[in-house]
C-alpha positions as CSV (number, residue, x, y, z in Angstrom):
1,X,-11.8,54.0,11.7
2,X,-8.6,52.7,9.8
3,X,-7.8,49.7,8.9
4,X,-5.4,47.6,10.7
5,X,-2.7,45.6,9.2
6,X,-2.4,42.2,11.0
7,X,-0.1,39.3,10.5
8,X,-1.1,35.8,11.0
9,X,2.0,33.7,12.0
10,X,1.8,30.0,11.1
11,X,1.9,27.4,8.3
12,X,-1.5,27.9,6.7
13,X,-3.4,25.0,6.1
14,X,-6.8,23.7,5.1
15,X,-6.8,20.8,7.2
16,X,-6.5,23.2,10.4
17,X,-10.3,24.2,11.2
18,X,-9.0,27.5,13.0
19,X,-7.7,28.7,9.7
20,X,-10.5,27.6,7.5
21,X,-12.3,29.8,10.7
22,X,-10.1,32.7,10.4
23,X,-11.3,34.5,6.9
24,X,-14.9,34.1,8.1
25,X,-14.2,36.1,11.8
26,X,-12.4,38.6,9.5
27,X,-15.2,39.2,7.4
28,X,-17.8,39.1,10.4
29,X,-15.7,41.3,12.0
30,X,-15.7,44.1,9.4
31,X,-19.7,43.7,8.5
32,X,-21.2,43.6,12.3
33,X,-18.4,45.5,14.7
34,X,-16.5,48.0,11.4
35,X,-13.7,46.7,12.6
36,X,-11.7,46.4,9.8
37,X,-8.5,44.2,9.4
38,X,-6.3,43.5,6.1
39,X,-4.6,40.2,7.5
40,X,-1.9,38.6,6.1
41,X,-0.4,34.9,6.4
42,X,3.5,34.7,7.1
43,X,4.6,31.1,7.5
44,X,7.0,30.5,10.2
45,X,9.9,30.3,8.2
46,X,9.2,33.6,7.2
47,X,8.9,35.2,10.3
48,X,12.3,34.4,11.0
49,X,13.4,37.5,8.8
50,X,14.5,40.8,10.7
51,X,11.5,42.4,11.4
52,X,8.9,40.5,9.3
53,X,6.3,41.7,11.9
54,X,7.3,45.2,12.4
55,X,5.1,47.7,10.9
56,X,1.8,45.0,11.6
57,X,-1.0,46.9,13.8
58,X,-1.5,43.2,15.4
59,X,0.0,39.7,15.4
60,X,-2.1,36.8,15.7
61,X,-0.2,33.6,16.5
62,X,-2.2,30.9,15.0
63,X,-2.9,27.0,15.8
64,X,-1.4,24.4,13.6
65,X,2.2,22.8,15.8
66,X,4.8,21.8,14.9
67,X,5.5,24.8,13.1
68,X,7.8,24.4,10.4
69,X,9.9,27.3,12.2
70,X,9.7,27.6,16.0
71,X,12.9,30.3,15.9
72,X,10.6,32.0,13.7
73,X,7.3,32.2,15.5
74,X,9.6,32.8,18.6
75,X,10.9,36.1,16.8
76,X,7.6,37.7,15.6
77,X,6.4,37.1,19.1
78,X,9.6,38.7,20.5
79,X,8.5,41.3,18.6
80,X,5.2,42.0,19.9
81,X,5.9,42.1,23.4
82,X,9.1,43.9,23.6
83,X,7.7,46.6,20.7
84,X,4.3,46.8,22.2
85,X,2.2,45.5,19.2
86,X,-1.4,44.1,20.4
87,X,-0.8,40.3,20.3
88,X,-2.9,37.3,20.6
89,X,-1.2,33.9,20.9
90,X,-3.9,30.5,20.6
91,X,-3.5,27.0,20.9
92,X,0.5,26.8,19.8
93,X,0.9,30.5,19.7
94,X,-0.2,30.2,24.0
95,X,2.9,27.7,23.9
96,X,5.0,29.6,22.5
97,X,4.2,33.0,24.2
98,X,5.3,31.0,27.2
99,X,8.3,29.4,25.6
100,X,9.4,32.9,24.1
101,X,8.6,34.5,27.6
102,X,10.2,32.1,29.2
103,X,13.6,32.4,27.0
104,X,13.9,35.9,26.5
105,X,13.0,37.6,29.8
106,X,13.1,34.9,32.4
107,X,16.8,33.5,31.8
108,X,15.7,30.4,30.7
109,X,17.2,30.0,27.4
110,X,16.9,25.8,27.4
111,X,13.8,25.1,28.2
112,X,12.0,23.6,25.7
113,X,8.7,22.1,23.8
114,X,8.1,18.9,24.1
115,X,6.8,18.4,20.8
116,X,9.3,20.1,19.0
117,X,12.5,19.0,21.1
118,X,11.5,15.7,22.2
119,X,15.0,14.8,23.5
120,X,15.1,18.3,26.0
121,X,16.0,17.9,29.5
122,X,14.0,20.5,30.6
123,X,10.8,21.1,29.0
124,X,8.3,24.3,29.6
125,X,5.7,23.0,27.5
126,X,5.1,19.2,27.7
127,X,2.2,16.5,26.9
128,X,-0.9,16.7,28.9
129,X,-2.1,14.2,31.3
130,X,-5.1,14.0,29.7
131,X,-5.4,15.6,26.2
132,X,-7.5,17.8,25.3
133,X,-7.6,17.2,21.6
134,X,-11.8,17.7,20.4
135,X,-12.7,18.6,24.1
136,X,-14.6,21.6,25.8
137,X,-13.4,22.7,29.3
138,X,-14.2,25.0,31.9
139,X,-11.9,28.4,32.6
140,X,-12.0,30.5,35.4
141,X,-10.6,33.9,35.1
142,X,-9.0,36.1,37.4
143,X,-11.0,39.1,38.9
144,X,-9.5,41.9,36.9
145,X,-7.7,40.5,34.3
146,X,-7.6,41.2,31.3
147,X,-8.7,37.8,30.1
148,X,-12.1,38.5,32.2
149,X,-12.7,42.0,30.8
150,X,-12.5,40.5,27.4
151,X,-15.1,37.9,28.0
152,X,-17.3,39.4,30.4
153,X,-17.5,36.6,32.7
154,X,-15.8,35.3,35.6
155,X,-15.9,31.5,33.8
156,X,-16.0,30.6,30.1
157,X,-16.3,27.1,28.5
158,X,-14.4,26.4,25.6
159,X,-13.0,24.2,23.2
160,X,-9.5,22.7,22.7
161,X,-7.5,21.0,19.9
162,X,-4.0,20.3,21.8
163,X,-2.1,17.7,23.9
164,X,0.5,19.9,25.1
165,X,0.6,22.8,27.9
166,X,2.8,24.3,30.8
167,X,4.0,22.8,33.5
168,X,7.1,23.4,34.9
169,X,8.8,27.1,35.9
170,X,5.1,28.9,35.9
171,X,6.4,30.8,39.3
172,X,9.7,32.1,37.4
173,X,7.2,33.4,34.7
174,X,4.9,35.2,37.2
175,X,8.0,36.7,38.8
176,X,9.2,38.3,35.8
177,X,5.6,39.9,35.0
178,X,3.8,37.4,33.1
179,X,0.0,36.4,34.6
180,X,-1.9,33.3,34.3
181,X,-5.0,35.0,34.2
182,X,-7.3,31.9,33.2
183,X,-7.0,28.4,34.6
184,X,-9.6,25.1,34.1
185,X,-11.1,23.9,37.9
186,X,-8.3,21.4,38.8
187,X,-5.8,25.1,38.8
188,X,-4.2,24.0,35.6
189,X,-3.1,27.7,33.1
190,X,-5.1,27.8,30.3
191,X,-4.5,31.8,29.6
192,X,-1.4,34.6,30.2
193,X,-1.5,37.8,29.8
194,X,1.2,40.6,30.3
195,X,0.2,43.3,32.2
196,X,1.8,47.4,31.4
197,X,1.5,46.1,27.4
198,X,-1.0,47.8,24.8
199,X,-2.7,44.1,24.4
200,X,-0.8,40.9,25.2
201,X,-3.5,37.8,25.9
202,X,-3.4,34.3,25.1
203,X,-4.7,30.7,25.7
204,X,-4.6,27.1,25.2
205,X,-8.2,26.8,23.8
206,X,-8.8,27.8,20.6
207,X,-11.6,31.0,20.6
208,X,-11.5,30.6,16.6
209,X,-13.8,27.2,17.4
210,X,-16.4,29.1,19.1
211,X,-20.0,28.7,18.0
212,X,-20.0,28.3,14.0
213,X,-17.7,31.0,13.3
214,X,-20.4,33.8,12.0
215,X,-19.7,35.7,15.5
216,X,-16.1,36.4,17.0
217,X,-15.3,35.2,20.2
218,X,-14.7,38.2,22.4
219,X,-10.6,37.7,22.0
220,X,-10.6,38.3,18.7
221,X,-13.3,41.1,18.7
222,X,-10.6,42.7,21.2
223,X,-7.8,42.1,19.4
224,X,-9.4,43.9,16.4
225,X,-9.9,46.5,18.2
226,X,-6.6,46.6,19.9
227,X,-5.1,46.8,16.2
228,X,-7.2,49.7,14.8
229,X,-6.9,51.5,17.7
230,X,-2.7,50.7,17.7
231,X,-3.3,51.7,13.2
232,X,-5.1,54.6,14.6
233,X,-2.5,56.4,16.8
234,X,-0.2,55.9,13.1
235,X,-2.1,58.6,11.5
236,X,-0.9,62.0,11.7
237,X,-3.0,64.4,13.1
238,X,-3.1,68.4,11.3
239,X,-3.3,71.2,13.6
């Protein structure tokens, strides 16, 4: 199989445990499942350049908000869905799927984040009414989602690092294609997904916090393979 050139977008840090997480899924993910990615960090502020994602096999929209550049993470996400590049958005990158959703292909070009635009009058994104910051929670998936082929259950439980989520405008969203495929047992969205694209799934947990990071939650595993096989229809065939 080939390898697959993914971007992570975010502002790398040690003090993010999804990050410190991320090298060890990669290397887990090449010595049990041969699924082999050569990953590379762009910082927000570089994703703002024209088509600093195009080319990847994948983009992985990490944790670790406020980004130093939301216009950047917006654009390699932009990027993703419109050019059909497998994507996986967690934590922050969920937000800002929604927010770039939202913005781009909803007509909703002032909504806002709460935590990045504290003084918006109409916020997509804003604080929780009970965070979820060091908690595990329930999900419940959708009957043929996406999100439930990927885990192979019809519930997960999983673990969050975040105070923020969607609130407002989720009907506009699902009216313009997007699907709240996971949600915790009060009906709150916890996962999207965008149906008709090559691999487009994300949530508010973070699946790089699963167990003790020797085995890859089943979102990553997928999007691995959703980038070698997207590295794999690159390679010329010879009659």
């Amino acid at each position: 199989m080939p390898v697959a050139k993914v971007a992570l977008v975010g502002d790398r840090s040690p003090n993010v445990v999804s990050h410190t997480r991320i090298p060890q899924l990669l290397d887990a993910l090449a010595a049990h499942d041969r699924l082999v990615l050569d990953a590379y960090w762009i910082p927000s502020e570089d994703a703002e350049a024209e088509g600093a994602v195009r080319g990847f096999d994948a983009v992985w929209v990490v944790p670790g908000s406020p980004y130093r550049s939301e216009a950047g993470v917006l654009a390699a996400i932009r990027t993703a869905r419109t050019e059909g590049i497998p994507f996986l958005g967690t934590c922050a990158g969920f937000q800002h799927a929604l927010l770039e959703f939202a913005r781009s292909a909803c007509g909703l070009p002032k909504v806002a984040h709460a935590e990045n635009d504290p003084d918006a009058e109409d916020f997509l994104i804003e604080p929780l009414a009970c965070s979820l910051a060091d908690h595990e929670d329930t999900v419940v998936l959708e009957a043929g989602s996406l999100a439930q082929s990927v885990i192979g259950a019809e519930r997960t439980v999983e673990r969050y690092s975040c105070h923020y989520g969607p609130s407002r405008h989720l009907d506009t969203l699902r009216e313009h294609g997007l699907r709240f495929s996971g949600q915790d047992t009060q009906g709150q969205v916890r996962m999207a997904e965008l149906p008709g694209h090559p691999f487009f799934l994300a949530s508010l947990f973070q699946p790089e916090l699963s167990g003790e990071g020797s085995r890859p939650h089943p979102m990553v595993r997928a999007l691995a393979r959703a980038a070698v096989e997207h590295a794999a229809r690159k390679v010329p065939t010879h009659a």
